[in-house]
HTML snippet that shows the backbone in 3Dmol.js (N, CA, C, O; Angstrom):
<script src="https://3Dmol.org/build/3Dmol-min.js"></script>
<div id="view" style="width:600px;height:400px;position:relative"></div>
<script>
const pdb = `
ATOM      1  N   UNK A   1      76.185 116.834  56.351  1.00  0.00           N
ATOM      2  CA  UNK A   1      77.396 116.270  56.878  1.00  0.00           C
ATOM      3  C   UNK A   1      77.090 115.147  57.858  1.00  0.00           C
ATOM      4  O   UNK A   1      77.716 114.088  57.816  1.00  0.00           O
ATOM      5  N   UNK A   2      76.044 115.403  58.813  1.00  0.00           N
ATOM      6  CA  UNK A   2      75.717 114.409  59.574  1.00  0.00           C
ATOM      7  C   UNK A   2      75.318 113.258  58.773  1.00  0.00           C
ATOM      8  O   UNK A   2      75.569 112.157  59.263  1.00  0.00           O
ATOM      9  N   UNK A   3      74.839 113.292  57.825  1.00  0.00           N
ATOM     10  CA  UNK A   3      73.935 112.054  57.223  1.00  0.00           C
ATOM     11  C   UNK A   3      75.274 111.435  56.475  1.00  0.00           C
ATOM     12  O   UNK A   3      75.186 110.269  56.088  1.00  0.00           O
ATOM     13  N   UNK A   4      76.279 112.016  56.293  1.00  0.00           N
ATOM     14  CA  UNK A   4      77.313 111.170  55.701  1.00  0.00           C
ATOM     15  C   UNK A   4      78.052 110.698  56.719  1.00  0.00           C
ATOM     16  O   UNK A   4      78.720 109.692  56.479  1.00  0.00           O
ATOM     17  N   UNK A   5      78.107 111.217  57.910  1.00  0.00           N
ATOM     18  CA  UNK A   5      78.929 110.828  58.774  1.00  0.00           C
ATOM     19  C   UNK A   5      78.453 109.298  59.337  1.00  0.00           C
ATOM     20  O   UNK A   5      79.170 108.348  59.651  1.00  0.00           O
ATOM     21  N   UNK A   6      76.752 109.434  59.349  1.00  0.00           N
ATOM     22  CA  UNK A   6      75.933 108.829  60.506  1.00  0.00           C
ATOM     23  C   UNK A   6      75.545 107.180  59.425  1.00  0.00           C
ATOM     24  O   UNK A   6      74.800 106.295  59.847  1.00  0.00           O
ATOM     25  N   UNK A   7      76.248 107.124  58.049  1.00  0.00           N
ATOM     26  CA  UNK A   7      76.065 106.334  57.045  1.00  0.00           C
ATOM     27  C   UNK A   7      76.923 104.877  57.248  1.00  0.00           C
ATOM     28  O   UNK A   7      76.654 103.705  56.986  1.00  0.00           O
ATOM     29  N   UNK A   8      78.420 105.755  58.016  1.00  0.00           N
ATOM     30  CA  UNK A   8      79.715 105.346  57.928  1.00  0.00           C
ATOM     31  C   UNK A   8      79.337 103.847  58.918  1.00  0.00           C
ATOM     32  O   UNK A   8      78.875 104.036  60.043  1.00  0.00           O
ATOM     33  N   UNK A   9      79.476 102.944  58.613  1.00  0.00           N
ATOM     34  CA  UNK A   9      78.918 101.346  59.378  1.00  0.00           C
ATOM     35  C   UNK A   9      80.862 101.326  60.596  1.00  0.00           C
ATOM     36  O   UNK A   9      82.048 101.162  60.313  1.00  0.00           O
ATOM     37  N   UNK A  10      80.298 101.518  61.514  1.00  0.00           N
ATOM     38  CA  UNK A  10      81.279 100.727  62.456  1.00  0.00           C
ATOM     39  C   UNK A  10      81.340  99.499  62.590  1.00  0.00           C
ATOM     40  O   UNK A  10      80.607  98.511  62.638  1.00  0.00           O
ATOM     41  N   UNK A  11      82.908  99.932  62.664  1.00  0.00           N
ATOM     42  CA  UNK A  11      83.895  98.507  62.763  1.00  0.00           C
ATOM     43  C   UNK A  11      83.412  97.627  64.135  1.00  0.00           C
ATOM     44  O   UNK A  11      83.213  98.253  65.176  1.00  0.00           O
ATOM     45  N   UNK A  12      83.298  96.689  64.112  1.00  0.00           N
ATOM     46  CA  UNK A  12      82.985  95.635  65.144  1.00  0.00           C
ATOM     47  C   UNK A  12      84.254  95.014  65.467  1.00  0.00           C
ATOM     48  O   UNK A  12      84.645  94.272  64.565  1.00  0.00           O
ATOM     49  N   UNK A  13      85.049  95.092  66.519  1.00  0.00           N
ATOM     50  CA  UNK A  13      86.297  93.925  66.939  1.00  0.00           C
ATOM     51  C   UNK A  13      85.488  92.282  67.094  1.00  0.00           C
ATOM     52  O   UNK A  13      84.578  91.951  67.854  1.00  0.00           O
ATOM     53  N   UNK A  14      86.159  91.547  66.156  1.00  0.00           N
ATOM     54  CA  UNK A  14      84.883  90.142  66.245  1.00  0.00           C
ATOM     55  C   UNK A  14      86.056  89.212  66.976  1.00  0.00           C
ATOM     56  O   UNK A  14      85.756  88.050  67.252  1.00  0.00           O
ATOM     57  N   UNK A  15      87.463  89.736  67.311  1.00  0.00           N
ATOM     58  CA  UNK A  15      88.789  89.056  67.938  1.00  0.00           C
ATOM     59  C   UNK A  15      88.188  88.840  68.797  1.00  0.00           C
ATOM     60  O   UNK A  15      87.138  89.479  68.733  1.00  0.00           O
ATOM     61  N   UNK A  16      88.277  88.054  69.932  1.00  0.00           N
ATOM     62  CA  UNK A  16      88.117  87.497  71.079  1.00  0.00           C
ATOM     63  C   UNK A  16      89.272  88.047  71.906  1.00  0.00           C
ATOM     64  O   UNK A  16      90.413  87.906  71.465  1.00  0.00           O
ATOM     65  N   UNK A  17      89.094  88.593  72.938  1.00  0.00           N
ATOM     66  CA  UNK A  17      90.444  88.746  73.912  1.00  0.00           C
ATOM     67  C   UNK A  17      90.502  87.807  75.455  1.00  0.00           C
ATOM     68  O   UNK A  17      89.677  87.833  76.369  1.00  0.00           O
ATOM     69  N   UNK A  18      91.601  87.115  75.368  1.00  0.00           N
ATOM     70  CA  UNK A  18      91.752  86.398  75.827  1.00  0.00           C
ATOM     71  C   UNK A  18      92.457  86.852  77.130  1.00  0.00           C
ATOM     72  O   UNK A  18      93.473  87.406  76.710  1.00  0.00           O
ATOM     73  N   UNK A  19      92.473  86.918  78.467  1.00  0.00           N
ATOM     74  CA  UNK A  19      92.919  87.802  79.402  1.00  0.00           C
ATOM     75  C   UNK A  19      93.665  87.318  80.031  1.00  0.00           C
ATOM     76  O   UNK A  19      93.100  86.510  80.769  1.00  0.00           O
ATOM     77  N   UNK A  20      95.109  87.357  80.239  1.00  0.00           N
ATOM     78  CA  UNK A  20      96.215  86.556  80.879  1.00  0.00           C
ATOM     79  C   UNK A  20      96.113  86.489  81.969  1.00  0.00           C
ATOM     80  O   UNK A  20      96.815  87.309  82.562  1.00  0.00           O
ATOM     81  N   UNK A  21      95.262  85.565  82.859  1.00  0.00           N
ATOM     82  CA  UNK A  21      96.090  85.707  84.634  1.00  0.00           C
ATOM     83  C   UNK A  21      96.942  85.592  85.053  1.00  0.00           C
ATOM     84  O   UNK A  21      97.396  84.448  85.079  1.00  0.00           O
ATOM     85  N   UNK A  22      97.661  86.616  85.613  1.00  0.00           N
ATOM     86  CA  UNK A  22      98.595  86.476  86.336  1.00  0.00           C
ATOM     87  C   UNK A  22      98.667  85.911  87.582  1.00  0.00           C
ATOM     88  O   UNK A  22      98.195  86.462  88.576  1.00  0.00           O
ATOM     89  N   UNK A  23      99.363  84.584  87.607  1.00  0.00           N
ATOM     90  CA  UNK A  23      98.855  84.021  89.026  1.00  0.00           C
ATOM     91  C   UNK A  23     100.673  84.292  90.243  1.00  0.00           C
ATOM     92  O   UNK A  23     101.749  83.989  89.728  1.00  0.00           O
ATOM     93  N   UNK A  24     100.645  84.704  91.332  1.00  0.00           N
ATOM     94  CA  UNK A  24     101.773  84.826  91.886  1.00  0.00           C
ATOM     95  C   UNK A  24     101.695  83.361  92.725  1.00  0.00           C
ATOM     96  O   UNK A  24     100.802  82.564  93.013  1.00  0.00           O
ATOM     97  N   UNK A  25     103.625  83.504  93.025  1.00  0.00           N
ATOM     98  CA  UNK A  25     103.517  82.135  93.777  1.00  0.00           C
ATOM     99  C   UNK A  25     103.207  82.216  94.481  1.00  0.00           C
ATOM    100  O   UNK A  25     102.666  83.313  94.620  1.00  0.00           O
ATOM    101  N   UNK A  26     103.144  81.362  95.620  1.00  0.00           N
ATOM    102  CA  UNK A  26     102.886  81.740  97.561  1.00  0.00           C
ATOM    103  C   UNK A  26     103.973  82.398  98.108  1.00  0.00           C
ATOM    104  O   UNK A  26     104.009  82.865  99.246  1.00  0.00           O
ATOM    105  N   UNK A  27     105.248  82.443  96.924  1.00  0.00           N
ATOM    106  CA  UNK A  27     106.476  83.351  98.135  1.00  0.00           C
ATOM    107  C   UNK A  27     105.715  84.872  97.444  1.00  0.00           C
ATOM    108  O   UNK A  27     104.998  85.484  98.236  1.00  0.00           O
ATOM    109  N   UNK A  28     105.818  85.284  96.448  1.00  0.00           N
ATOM    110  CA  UNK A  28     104.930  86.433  95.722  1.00  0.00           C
ATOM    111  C   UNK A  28     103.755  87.133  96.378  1.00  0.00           C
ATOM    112  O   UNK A  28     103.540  88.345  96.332  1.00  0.00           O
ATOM    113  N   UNK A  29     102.776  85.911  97.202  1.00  0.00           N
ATOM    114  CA  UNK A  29     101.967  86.165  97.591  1.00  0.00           C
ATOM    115  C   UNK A  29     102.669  86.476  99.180  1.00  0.00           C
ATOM    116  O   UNK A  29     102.575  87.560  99.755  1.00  0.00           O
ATOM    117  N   UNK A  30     103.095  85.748  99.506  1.00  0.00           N
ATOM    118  CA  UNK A  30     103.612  86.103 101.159  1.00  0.00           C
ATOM    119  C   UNK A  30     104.343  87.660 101.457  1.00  0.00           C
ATOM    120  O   UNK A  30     104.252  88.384 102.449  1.00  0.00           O
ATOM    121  N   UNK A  31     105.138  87.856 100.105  1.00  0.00           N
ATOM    122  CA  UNK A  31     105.925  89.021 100.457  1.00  0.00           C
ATOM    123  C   UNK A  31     104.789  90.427 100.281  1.00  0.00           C
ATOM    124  O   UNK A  31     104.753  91.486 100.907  1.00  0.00           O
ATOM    125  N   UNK A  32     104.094  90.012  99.380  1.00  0.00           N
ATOM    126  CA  UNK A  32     102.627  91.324  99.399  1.00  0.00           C
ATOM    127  C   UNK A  32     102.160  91.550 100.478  1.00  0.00           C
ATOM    128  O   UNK A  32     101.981  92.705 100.863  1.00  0.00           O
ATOM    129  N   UNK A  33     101.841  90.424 101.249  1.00  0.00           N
ATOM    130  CA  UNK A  33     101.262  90.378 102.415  1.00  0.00           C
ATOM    131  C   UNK A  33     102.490  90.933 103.465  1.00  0.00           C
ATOM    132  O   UNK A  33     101.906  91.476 104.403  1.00  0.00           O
ATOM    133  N   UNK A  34     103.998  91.006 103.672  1.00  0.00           N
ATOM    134  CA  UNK A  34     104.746  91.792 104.348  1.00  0.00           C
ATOM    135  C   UNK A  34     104.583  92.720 103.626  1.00  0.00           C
ATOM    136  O   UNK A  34     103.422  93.109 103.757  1.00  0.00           O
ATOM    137  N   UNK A  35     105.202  93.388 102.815  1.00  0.00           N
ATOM    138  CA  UNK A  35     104.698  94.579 102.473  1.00  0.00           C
ATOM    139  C   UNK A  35     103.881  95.417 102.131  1.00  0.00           C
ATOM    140  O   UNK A  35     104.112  96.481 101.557  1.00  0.00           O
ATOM    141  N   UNK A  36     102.267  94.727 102.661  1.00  0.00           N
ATOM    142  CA  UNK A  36     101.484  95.514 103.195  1.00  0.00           C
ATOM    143  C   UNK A  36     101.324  95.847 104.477  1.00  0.00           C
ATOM    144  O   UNK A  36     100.773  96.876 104.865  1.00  0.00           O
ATOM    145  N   UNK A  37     101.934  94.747 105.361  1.00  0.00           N
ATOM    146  CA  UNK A  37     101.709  95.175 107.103  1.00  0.00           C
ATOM    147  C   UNK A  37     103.015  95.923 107.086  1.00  0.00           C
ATOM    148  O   UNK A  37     103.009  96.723 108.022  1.00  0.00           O
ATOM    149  N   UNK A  38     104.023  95.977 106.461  1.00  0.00           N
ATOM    150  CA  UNK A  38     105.288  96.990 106.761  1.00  0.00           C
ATOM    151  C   UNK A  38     104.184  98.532 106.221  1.00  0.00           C
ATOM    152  O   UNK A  38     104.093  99.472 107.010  1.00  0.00           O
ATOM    153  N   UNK A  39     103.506  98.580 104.968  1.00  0.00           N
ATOM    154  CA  UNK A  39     103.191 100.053 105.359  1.00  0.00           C
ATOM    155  C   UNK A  39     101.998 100.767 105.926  1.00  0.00           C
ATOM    156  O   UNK A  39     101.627 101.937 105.833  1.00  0.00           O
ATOM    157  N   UNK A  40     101.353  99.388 106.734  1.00  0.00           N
ATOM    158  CA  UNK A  40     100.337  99.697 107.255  1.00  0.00           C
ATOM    159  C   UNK A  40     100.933 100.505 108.476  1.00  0.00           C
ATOM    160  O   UNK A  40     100.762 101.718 108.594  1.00  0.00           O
ATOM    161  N   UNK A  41     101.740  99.634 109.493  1.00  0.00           N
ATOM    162  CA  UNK A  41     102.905 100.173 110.447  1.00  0.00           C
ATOM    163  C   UNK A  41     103.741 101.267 110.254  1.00  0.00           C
ATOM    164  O   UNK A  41     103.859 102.096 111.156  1.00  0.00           O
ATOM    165  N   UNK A  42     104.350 101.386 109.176  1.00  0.00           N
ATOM    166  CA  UNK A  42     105.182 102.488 109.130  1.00  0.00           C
ATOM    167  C   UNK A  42     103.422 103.646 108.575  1.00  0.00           C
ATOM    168  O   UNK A  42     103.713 104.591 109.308  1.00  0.00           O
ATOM    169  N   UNK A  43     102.766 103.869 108.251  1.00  0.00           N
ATOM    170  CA  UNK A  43     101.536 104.908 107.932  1.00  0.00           C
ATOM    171  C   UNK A  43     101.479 105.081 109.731  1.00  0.00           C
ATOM    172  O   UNK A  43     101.738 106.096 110.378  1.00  0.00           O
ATOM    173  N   UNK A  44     101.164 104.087 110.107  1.00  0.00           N
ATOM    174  CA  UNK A  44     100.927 104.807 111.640  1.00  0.00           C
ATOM    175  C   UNK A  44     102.112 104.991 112.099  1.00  0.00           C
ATOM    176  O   UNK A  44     101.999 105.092 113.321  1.00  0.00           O
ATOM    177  N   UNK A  45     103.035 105.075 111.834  1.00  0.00           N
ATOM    178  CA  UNK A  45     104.412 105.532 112.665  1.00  0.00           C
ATOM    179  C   UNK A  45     104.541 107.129 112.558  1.00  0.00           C
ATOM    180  O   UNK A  45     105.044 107.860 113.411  1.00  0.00           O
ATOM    181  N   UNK A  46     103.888 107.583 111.122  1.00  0.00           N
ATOM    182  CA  UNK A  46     104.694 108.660 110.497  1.00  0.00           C
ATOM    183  C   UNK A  46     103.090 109.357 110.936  1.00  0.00           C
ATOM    184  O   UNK A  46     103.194 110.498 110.485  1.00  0.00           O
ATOM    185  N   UNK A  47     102.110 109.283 111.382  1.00  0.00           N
ATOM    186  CA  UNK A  47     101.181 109.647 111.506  1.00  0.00           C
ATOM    187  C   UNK A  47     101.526 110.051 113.340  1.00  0.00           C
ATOM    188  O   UNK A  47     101.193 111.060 113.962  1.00  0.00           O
ATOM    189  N   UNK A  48     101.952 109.379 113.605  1.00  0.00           N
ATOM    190  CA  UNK A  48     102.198 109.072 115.560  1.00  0.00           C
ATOM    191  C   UNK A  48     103.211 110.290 115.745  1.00  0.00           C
ATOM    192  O   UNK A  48     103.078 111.195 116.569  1.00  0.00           O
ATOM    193  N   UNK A  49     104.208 110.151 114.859  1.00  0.00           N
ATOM    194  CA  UNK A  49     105.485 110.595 115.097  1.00  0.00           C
ATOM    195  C   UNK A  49     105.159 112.245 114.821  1.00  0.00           C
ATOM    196  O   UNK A  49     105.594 113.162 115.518  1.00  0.00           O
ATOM    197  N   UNK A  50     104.360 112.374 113.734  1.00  0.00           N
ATOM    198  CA  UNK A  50     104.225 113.810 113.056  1.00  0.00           C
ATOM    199  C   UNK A  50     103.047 114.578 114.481  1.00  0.00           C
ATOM    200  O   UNK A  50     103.320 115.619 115.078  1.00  0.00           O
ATOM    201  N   UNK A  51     102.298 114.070 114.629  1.00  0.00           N
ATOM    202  CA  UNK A  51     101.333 114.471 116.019  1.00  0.00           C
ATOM    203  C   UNK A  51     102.092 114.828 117.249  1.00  0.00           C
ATOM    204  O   UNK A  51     101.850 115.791 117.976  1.00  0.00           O
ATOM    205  N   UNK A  52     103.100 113.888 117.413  1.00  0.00           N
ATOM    206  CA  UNK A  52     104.425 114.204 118.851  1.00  0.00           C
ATOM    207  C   UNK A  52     105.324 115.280 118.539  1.00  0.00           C
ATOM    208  O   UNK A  52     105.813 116.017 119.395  1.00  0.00           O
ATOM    209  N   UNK A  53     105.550 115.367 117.219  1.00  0.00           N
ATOM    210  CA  UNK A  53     106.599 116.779 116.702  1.00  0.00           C
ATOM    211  C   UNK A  53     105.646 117.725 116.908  1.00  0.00           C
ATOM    212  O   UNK A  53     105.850 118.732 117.587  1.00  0.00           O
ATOM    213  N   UNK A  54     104.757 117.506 116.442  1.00  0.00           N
ATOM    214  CA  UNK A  54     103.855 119.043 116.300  1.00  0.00           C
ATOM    215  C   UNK A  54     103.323 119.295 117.840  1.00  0.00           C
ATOM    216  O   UNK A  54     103.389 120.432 118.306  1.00  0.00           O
ATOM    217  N   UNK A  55     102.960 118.548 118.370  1.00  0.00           N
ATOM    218  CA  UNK A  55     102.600 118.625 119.690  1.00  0.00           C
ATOM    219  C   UNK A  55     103.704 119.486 120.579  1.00  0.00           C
ATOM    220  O   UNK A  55     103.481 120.524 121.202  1.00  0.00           O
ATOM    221  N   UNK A  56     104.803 118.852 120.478  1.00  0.00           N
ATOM    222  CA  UNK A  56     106.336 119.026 121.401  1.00  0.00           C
ATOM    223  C   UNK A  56     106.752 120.432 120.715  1.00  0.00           C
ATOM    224  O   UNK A  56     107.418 121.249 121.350  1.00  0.00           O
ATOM    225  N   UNK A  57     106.349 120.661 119.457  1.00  0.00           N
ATOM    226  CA  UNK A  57     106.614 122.052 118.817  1.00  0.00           C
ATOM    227  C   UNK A  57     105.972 122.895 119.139  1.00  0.00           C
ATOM    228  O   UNK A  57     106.128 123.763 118.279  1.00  0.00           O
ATOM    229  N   UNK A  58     105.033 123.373 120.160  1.00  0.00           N
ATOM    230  CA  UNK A  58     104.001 123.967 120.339  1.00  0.00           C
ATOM    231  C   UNK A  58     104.241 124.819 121.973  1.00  0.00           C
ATOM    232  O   UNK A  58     103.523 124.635 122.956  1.00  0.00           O
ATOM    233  N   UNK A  59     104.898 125.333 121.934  1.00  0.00           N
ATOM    234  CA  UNK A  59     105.244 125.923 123.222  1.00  0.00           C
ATOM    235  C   UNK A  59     104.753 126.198 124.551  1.00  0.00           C
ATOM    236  O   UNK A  59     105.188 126.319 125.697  1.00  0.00           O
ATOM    237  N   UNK A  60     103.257 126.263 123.679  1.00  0.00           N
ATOM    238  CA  UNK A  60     102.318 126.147 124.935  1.00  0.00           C
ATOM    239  C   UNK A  60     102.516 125.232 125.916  1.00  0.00           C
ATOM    240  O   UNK A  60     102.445 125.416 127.131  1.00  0.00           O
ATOM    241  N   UNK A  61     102.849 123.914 125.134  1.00  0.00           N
ATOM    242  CA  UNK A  61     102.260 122.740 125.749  1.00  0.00           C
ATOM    243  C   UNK A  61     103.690 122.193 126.927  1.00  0.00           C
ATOM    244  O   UNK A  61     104.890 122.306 126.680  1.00  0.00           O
ATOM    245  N   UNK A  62     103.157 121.696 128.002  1.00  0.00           N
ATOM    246  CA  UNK A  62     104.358 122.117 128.916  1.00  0.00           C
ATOM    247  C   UNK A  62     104.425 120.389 128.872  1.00  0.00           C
ATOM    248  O   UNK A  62     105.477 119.821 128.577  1.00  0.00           O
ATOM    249  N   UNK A  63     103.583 119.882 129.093  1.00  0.00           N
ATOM    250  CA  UNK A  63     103.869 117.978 128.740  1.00  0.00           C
ATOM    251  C   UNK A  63     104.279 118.183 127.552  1.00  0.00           C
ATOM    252  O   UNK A  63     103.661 118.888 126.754  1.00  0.00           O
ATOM    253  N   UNK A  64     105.602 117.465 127.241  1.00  0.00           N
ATOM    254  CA  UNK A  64     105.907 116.549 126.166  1.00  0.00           C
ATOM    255  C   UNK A  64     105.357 115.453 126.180  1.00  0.00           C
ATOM    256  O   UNK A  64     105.225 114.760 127.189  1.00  0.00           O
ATOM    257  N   UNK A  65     104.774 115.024 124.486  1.00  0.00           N
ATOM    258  CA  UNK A  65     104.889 113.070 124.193  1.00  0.00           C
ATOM    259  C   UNK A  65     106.012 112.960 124.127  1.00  0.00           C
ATOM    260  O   UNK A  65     106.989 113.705 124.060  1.00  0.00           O
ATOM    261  N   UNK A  66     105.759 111.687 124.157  1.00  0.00           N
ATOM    262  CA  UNK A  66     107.258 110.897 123.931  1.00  0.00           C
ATOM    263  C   UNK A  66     106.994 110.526 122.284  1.00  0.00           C
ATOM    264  O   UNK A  66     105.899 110.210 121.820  1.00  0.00           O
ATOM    265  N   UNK A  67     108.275 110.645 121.514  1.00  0.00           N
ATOM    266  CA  UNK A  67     107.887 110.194 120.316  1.00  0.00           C
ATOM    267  C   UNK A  67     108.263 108.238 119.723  1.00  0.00           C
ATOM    268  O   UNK A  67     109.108 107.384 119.989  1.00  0.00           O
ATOM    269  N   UNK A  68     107.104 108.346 118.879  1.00  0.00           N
ATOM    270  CA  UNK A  68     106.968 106.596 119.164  1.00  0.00           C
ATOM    271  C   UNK A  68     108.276 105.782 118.502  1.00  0.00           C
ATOM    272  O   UNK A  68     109.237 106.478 118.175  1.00  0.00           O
ATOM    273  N   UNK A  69     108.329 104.708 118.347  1.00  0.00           N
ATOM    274  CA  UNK A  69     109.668 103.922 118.109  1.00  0.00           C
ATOM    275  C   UNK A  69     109.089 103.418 116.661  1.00  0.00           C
ATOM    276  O   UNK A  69     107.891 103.207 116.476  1.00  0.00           O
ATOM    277  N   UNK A  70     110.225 103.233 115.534  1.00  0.00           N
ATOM    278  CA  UNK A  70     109.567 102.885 114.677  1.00  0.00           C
ATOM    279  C   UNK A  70     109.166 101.244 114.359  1.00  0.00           C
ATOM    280  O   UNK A  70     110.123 100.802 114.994  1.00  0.00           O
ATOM    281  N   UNK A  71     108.579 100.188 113.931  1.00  0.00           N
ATOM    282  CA  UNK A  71     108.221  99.416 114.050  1.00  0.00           C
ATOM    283  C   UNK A  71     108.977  98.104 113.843  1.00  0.00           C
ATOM    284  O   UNK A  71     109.438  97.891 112.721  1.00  0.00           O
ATOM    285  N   UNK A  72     109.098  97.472 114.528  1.00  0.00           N
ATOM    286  CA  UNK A  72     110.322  96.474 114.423  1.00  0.00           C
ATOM    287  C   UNK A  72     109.788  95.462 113.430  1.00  0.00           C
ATOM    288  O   UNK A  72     108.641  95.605 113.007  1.00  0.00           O
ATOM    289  N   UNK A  73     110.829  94.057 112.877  1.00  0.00           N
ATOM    290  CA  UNK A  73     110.995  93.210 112.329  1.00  0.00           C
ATOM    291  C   UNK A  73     109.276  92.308 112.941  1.00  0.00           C
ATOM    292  O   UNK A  73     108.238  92.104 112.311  1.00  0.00           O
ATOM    293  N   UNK A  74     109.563  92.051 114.032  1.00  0.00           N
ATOM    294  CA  UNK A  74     108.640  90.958 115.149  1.00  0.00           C
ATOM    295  C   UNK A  74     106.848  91.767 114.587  1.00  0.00           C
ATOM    296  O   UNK A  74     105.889  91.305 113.969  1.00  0.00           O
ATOM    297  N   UNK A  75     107.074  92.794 115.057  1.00  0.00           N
ATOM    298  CA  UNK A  75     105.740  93.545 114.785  1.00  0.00           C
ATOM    299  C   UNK A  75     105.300  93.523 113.509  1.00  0.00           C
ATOM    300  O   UNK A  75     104.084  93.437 113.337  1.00  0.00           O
ATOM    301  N   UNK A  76     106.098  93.589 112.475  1.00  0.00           N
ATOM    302  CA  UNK A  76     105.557  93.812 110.983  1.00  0.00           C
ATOM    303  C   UNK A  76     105.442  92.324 111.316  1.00  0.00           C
ATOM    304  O   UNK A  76     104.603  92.113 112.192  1.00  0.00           O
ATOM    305  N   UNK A  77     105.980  91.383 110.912  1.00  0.00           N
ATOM    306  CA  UNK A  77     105.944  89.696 110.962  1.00  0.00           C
ATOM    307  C   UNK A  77     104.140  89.527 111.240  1.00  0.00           C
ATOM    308  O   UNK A  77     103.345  89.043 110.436  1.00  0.00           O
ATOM    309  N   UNK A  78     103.762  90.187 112.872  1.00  0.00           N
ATOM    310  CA  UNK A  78     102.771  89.788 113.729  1.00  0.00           C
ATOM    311  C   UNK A  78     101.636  90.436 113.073  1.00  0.00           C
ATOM    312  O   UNK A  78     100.489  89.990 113.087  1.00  0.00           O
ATOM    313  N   UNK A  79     102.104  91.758 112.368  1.00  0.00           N
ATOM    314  CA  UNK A  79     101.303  92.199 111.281  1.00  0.00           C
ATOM    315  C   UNK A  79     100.322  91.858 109.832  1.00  0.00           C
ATOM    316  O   UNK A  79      99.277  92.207 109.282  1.00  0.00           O
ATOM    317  N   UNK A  80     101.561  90.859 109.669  1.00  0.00           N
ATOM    318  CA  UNK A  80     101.370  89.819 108.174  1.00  0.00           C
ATOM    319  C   UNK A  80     100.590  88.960 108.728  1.00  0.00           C
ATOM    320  O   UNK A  80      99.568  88.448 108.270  1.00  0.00           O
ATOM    321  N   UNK A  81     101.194  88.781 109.930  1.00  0.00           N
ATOM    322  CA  UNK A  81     100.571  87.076 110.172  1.00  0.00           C
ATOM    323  C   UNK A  81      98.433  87.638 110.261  1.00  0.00           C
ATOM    324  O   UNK A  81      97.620  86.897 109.709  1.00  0.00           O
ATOM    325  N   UNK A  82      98.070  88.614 110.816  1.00  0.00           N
ATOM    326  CA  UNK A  82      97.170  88.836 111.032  1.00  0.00           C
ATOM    327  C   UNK A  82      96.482  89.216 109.534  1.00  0.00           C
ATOM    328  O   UNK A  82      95.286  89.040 109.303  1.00  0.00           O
ATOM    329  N   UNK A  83      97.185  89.619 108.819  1.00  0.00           N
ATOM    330  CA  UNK A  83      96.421  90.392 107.667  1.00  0.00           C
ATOM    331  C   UNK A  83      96.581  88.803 107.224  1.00  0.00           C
ATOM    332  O   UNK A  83      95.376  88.690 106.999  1.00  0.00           O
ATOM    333  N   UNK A  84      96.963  87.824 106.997  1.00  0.00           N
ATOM    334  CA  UNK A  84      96.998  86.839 106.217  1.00  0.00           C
ATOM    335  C   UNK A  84      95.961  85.572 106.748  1.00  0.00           C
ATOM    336  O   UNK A  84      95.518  84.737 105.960  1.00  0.00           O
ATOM    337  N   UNK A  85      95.706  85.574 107.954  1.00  0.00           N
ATOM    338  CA  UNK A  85      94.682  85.067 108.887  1.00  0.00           C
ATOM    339  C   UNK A  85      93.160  85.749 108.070  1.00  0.00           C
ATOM    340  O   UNK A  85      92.163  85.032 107.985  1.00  0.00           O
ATOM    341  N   UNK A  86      93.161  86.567 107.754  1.00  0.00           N
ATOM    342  CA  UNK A  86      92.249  87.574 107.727  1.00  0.00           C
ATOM    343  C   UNK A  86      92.199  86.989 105.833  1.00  0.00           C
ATOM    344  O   UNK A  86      91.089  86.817 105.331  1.00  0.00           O
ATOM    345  N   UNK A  87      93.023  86.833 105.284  1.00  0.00           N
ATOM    346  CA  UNK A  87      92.637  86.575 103.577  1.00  0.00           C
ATOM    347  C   UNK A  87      92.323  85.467 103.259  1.00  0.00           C
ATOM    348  O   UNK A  87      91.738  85.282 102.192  1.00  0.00           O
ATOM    349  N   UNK A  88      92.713  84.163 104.330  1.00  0.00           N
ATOM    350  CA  UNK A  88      92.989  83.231 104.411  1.00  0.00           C
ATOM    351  C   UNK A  88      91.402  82.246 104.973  1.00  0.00           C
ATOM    352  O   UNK A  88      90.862  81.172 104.709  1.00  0.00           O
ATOM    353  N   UNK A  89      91.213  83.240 105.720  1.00  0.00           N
ATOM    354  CA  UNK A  89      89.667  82.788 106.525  1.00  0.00           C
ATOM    355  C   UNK A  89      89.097  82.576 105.415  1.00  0.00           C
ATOM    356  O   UNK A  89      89.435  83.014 104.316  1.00  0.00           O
ATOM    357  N   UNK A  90      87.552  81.388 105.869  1.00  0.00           N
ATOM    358  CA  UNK A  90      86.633  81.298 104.835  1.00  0.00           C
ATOM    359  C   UNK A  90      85.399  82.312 104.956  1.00  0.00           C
ATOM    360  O   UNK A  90      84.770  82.625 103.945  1.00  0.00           O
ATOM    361  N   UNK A  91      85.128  82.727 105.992  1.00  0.00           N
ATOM    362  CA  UNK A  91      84.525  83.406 106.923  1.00  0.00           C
ATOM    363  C   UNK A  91      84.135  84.602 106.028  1.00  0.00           C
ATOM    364  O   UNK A  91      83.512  85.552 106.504  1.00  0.00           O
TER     365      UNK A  91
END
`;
const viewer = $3Dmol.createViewer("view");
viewer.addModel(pdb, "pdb");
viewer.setStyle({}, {cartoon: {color: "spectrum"}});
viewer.zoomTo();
viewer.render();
</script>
């Protein structure tokens, strides 16, 4: 069985594939770049916030945190602007 199997000549793809880039515009590209510093910010919000619940839930603990504010418009903006400084460098 093997020797009939091992007879059988494979198919070769001799097509060429040709690979579409997808290129985004600069608004395409700008909004990736906000909506990566929006969930870089909101990951540490929900990370901040969940540590102050659990903390403040804990009876022991006679200090409360304060729990954090979630991240404004200005901050995500100051966010982008840095992550885009950062893609942008030649460096």
């Amino acid at each position: 069985m093997s020797k009939i199997l091992g007879s059988i000549p494979r198919q070769r793809n001799t097509q060429t594939h040709k690979e579409k880039i997808m290129t985004k515009t600069p608004y395409e590209l700008r909004f990736e770049i906000f909506k990566q510093a929006y969930s870089m910010l909101n990951d540490e919000f929900c990370v901040t916030y969940d540590t102050a619940r659990c903390w403040n839930d804990n009876e022991t603990n006679t200090v409360k945190m304060d729990y954090p504010e979630f991240p404004t418009l200005k901050e995500v903006l100051k966010q982008a602007e840095i992550i885009n400084d950062f893609v942008s460098s030649s460096k």
